[in-house]
N, C-alpha and C positions, 0 to 999 in steps of 0.2 A: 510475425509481422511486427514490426517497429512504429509505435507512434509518440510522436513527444508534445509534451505536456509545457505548461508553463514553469513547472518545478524541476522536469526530471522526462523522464521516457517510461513507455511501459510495452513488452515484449511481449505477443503472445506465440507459443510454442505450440508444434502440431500436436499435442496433447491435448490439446482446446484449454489448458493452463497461463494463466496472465502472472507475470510480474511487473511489480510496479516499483519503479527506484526513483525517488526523490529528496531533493534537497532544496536548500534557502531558507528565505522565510516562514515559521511556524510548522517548520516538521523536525522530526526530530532527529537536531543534525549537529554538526558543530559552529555551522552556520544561522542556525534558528534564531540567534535576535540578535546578528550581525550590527552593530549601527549606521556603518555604511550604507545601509537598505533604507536605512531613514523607512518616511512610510508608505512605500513603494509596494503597488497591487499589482502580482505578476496577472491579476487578468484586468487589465484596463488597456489591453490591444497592441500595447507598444511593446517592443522585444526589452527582454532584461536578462542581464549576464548576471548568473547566479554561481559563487565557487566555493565549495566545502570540501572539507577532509574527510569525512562522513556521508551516509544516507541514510535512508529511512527507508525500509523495505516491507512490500504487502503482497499478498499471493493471493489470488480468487480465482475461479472461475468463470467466464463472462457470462454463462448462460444459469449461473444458479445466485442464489440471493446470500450468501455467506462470505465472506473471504478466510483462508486457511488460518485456522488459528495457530501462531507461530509463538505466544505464551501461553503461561498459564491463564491471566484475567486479559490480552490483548491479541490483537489482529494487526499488527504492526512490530517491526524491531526495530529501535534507531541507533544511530550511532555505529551505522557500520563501515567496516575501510571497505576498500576495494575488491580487495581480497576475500572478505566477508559479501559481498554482493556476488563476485564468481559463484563461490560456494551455493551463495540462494539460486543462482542460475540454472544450474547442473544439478540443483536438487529438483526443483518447478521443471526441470525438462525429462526428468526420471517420473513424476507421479505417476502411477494408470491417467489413462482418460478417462476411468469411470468415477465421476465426484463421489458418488455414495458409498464407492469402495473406500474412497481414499481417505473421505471425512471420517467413516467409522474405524479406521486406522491410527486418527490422529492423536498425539500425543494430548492433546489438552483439548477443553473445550469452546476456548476464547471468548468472545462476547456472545456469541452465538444463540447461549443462553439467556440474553437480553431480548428475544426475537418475541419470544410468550408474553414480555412486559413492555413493547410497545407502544401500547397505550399511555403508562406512568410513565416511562425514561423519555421524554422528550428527545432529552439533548444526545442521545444516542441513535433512536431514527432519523433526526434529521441531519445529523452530521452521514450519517451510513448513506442516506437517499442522496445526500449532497454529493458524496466521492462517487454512485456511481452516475449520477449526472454529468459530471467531469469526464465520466472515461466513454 
């Protein structure tokens, strides 16, 4: 299923698997402090034409509280072409559909580990509650 965002779209595949591909303002893109954007909120209701050479790409699953860690310390890659987003594509459409399989497969741990210090990382829950409030 296809649904689009104010930044970008996010796909989810019959693996119960999400990707998420964004760009513009403040992701991390080639476009990320465009100045043409002046100081333009893609969420204040009016449409906005966003164009980069890049995107910013995140992998989760909808029904569990983590997104795939696709660093070492992150849950996010930016700066990727086109060609780089296929490849995420074709990968997010390969995982199992079992998360717990797939999580303890995964190459890194990502923030994930932030989840026990919740409490202390502010700026890490509330930015994580924010994104999935978005989707």
């Amino acid at each position: 299923m296809f649904t689009n965002t104010p930044f970008g779209f996010h796909f989810t595949f019959p693996n119960g698997w999400l990707i998420s591909v964004q760009w513009g303002p403040g992701n991390y893109c080639t476009s990320r402090q465009n100045e043409a954007y002046g100081k333009v909120s893609p969420f204040d209701g009016q449409y906005h034409e966003f164009e980069s050479n890049t995107a910013e790409v995140a992998i989760f699953h909808p029904d569990h509280n983590r997104m795939y860690p696709m660093a070492e310390h992150d849950d996010v890659v930016g700066w990727q072409t086109a060609s780089d987003v296929v490849t995420w594509m074709l990968f997010t459409s390969r995982l199992d559909s079992d998360y717990d399989k797939v999580m303890a497969k995964a190459p890194y741990k990502g923030l994930g580990n932030y989840e026990a210090n919740w409490e202390t990382n502010d700026d890490y829950r509330d930015s994580t509650i924010a994104t999935f409030k978005i989707l």
